[in-house]
KERO-268755 format. One line per 5 residues: number of its first residue (from 1); their letters; for each residue x, y, z of N, C-alpha, C. Coordinates in pm, 1 decimal, always signed. Each point is the difference from the previous one (the first is absolute). Layout:
<nodes>
NUM> a> X:Y:Z:X:Y:Z:X:Y:Z  ...
</nodes>
This chain:
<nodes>
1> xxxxx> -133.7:-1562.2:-4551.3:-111.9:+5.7:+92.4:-44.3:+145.6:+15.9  -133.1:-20.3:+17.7:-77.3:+152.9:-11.1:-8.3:+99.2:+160.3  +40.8:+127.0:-26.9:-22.8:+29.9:+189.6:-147.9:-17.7:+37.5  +65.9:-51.3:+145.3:-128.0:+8.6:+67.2:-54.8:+116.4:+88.9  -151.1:+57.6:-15.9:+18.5:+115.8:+10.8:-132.4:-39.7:+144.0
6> xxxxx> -22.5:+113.4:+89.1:-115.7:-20.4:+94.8:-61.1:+127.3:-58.6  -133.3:-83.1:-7.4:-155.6:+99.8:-29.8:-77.2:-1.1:+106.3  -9.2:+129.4:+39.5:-114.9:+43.0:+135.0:-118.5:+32.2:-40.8  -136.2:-52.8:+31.1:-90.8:+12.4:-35.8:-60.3:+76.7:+116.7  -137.7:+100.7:-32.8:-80.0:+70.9:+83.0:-111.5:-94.2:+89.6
11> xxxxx> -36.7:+45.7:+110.7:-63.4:-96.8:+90.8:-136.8:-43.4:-86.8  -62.8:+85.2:-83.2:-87.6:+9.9:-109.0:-20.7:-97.9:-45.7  +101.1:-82.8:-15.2:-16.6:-104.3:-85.7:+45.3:-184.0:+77.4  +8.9:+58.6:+103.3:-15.6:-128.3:+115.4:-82.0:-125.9:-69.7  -150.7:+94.9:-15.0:-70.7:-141.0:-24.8:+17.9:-51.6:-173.9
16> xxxxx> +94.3:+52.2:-26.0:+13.0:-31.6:-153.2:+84.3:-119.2:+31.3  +139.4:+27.8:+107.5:+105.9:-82.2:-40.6:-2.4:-143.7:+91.1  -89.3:+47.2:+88.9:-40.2:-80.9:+174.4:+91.8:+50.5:+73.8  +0.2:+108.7:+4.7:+83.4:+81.4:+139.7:+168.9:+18.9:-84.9  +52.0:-76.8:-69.4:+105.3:+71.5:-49.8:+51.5:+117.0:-51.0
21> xxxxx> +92.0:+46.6:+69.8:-1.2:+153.3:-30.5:+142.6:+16.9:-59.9  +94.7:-76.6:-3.3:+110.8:-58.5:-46.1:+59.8:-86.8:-80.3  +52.8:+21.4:-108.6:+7.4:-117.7:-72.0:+195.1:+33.6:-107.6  +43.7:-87.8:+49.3:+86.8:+7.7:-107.1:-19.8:-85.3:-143.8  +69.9:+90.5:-92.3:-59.8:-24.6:-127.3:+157.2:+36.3:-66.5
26> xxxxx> +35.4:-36.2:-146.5:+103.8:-17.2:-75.0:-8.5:+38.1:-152.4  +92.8:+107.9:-7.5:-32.0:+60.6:-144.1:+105.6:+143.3:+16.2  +54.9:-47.6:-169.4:+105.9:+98.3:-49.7:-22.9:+169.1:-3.2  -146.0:+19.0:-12.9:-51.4:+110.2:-15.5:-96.1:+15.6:+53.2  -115.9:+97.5:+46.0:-50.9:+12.1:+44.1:-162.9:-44.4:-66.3
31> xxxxx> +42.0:-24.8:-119.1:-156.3:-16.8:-67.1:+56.9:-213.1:+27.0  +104.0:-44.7:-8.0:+1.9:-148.7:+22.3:-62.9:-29.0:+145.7  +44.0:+114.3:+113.6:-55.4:-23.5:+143.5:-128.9:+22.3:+10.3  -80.2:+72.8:-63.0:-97.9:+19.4:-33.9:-115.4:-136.5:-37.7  +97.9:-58.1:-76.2:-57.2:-111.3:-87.8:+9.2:-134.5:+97.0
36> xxxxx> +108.5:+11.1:+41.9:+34.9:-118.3:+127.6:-85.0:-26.7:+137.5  -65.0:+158.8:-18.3:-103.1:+12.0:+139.9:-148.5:-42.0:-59.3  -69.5:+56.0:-120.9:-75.9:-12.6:-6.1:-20.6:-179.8:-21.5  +150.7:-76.3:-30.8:+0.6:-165.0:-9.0:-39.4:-24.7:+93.1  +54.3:+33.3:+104.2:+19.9:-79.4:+142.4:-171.6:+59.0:+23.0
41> xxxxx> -52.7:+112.4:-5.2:-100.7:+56.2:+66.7:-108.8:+59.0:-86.7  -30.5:-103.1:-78.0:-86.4:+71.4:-136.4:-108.9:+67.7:+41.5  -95.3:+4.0:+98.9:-107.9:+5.5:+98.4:+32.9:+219.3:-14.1  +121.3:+5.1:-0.1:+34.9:+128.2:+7.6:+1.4:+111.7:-116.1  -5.3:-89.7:-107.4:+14.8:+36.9:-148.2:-120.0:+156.4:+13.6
46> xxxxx> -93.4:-8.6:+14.5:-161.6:+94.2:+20.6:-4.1:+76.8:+63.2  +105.9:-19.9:+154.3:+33.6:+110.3:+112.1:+103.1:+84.6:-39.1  +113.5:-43.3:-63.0:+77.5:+100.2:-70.1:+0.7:+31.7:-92.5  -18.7:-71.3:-140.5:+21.5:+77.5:-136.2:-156.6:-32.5:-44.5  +7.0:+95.7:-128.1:-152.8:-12.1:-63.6:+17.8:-63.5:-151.8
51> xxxxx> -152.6:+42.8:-28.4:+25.3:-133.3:-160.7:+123.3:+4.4:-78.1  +3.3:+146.9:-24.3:+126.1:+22.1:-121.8:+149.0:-27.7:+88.3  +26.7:-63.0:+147.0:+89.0:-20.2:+20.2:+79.5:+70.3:+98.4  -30.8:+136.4:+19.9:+66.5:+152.7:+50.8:-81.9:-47.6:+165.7  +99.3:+90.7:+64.9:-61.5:-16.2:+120.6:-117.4:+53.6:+26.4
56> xxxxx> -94.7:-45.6:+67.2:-122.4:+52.3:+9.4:+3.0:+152.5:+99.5  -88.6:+128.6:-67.3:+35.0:+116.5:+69.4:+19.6:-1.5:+142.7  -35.6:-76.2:+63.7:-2.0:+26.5:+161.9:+164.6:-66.7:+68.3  +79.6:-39.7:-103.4:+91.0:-109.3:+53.4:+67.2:+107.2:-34.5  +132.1:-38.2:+143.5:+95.9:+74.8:+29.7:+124.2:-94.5:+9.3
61> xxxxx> +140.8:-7.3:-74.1:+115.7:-93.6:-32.1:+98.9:+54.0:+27.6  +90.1:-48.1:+101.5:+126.4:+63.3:-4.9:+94.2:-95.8:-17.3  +88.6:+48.9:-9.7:+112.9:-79.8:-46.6:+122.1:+37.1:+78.0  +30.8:-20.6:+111.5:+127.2:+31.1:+55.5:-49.7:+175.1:+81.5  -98.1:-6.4:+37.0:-72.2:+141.4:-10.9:-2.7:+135.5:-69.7
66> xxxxx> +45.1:-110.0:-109.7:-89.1:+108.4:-129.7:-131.0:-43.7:-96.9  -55.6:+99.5:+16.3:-172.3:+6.0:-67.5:+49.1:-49.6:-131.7  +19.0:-138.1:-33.5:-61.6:-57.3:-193.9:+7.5:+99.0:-39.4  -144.5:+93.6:-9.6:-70.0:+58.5:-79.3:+83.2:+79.6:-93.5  +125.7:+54.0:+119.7:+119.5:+121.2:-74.9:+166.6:-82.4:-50.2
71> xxxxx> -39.4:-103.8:-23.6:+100.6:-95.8:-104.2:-43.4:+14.5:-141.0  +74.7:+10.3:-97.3:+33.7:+49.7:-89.9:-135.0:-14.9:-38.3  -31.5:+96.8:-142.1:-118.8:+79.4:-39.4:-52.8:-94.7:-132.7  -95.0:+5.8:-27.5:-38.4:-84.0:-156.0:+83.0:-20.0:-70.6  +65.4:-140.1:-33.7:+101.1:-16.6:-116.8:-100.8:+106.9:-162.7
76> xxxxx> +109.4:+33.4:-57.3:+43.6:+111.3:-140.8:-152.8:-106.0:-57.5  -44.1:+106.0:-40.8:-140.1:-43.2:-101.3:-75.9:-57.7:+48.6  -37.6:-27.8:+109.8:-76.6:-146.6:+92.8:-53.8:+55.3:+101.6  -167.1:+21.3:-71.3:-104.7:+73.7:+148.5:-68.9:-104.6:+15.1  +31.6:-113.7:+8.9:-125.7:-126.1:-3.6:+30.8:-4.2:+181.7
81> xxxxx> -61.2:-102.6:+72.4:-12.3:+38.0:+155.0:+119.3:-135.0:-8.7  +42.1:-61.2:-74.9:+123.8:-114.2:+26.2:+98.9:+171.5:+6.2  +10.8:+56.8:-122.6:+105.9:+111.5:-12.4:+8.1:+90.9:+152.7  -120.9:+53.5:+46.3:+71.8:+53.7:+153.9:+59.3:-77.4:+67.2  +28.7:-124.8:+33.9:+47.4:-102.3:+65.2:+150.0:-29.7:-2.5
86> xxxxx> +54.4:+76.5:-87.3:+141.9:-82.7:-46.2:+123.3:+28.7:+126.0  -84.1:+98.4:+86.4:+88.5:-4.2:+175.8:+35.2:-150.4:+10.9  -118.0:-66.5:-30.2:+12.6:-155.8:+48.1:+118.6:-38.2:-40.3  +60.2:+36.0:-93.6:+117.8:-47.1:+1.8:+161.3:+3.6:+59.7  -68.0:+65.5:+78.0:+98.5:+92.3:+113.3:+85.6:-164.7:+67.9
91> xxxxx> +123.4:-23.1:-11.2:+45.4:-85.3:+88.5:-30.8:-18.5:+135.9  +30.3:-147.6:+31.8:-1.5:-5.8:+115.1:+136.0:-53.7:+58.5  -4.0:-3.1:+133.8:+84.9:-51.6:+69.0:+3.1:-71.2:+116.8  +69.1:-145.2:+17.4:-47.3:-37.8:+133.0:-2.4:+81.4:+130.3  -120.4:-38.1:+32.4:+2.6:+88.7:+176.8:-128.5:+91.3:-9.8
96> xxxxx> -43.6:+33.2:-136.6:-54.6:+113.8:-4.4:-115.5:-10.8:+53.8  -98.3:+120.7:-15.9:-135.0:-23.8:+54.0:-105.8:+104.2:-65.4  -95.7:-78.6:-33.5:-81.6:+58.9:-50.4:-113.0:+17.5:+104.6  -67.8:+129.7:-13.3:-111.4:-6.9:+84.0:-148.3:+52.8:-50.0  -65.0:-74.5:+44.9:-145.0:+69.2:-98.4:-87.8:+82.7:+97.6
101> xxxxx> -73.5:+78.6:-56.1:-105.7:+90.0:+108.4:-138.9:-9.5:-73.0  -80.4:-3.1:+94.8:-138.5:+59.1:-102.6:-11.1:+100.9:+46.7  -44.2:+99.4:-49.5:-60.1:+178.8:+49.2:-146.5:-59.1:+19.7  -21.1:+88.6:+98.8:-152.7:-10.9:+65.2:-64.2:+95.8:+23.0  -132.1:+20.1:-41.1:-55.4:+129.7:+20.1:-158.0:-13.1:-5.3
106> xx> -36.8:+96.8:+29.8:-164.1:-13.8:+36.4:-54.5:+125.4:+82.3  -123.7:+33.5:+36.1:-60.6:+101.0:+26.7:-98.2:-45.1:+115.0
</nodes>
């Protein structure tokens, strides 16, 4: 059985989920929890990642409160936007928590 992990979502996206801001979700790694959320919550797929897959620039991921972004670096030979990603493979563990942010800005 896969851990079950809790994903915190930003108030941002309220009307995406209907007010859910919480959701536990299940996956070995972080790109399976990933995959498990966007199942349960496909509606979300557009608010966080973009076409090629990568999180979309404004999205902010932590993982146990650490920033994704600084989990391990482009797998050896592989600049394609799957290749920055291979953090995703960062284990997981039950209990854990992922949390998402959007950055906000304006003038």
């Amino acid at each position: 059985m896969k851990p079950s992990v809790t994903v915190c979502l930003p108030s941002l996206l309220e009307p995406v989920t209907g007010g859910v801001r919480e959701l536990t979700v299940c996956g070995g790694s972080l790109r399976e929890v990933f995959a498990d959320l966007i199942e349960r919550e496909p509606r979300l797929r557009p608010h966080l990642f973009n076409e090629a897959g990568d999180f979309r620039r404004h999205v902010l991921c932590f993982h146990n409160g650490t920033n994704t972004r600084w989990l391990a670096g482009p797998a050896a030979g592989d600049d394609s936007p799957g290749g920055r990603t291979n953090g995703w493979d960062t284990p997981v563990d039950e209990g854990d928590t992922i949390l998402f942010m959007q950055a906000v800005s304006g003038g």
